[in-house]
C-alpha positions in Angstrom: -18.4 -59.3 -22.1 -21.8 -59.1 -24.0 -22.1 -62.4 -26.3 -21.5 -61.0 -30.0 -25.6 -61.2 -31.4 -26.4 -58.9 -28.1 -23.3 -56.3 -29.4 -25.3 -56.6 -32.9 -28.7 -56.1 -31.4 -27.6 -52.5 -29.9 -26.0 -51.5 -32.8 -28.9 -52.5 -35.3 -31.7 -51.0 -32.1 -29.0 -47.5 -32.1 -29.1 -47.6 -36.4 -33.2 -47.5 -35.9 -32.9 -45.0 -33.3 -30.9 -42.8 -34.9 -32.8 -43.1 -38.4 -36.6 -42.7 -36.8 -34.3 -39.0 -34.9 -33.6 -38.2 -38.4 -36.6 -38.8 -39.6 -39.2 -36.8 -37.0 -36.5 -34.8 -34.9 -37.5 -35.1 -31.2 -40.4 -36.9 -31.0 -40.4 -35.8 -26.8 -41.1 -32.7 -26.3 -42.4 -32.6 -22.6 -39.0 -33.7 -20.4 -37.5 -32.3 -17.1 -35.6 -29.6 -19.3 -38.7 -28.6 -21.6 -42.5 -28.5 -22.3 -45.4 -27.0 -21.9 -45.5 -27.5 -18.1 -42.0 -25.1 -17.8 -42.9 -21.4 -18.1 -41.2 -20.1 -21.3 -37.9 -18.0 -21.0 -39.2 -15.5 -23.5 -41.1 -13.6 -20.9 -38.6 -12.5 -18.9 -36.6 -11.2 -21.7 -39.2 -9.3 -23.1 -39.5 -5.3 -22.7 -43.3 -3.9 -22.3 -42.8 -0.5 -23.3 -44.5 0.1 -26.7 -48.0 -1.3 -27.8 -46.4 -3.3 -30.4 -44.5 -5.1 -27.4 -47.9 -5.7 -26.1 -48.8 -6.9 -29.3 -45.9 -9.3 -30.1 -46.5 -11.1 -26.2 -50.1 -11.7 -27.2 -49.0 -13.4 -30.3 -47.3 -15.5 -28.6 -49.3 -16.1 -26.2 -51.8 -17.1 -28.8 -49.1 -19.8 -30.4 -48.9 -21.9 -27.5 -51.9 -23.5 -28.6 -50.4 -24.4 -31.9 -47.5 -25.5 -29.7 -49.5 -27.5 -27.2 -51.2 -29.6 -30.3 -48.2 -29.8 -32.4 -46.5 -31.9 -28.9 -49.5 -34.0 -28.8 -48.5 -34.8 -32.1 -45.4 -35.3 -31.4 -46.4 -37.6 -28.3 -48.8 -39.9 -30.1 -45.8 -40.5 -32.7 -43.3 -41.3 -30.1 -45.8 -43.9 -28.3 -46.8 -45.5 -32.1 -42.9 -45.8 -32.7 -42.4 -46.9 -29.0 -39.7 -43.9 -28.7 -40.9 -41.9 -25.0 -39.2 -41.3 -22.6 -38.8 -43.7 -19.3 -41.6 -43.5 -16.9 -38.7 -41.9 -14.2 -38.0 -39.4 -16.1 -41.6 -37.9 -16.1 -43.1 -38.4 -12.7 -42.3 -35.0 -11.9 -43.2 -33.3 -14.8 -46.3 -35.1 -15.1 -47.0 -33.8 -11.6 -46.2 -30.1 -13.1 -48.4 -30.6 -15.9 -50.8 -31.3 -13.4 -50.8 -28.4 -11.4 -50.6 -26.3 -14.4 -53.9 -28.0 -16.3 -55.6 -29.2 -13.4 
């Protein structure tokens, strides 16, 4: 049985957690489920028929920049607010990141 000041610890360390979530939303966004280094579903469900679907894939295409710099926001915030995700959670995608970048 945890001594009672641990039990109040976790629940004040889960009350931060959950306020700095509400605050910012997921502050990871690279993770073994998602993230830049996982190709995106959209491309497979797309139809290249028309120009405009030509069109609408190169919009995209051109957003992923956004996306990448708008998760290296995210990133930095998560390592200033000590919120990322556990080194063995990563190794792999970090691995996939670098095959992907170089």
């Amino acid at each position: 049985m945890h001594a009672p000041h641990q039990s109040v610890q976790v629940l004040v360390w889960s009350e931060h957690c959950f306020i700095i979530s509400c605050r910012y939303g997921a502050l990871t966004p690279l993770n073994f489920l998602e993230g830049i280094q996982r190709p995106p579903t959209w491309v497979k469900h797309m139809r290249f028929d028309t120009v405009q679907d030509y069109e609408k894939y190169l919009s995209r295409m051109r957003a992923v920049a956004v996306m990448v710099q708008q998760g290296i926001t995210l990133m930095r915030k998560a390592i200033e607010l000590n919120r990322t995700n556990h080194e063995v959670s990563m190794v792999k995608q970090m691995c996939k990141c670098a095959m992907v970048f170089g």
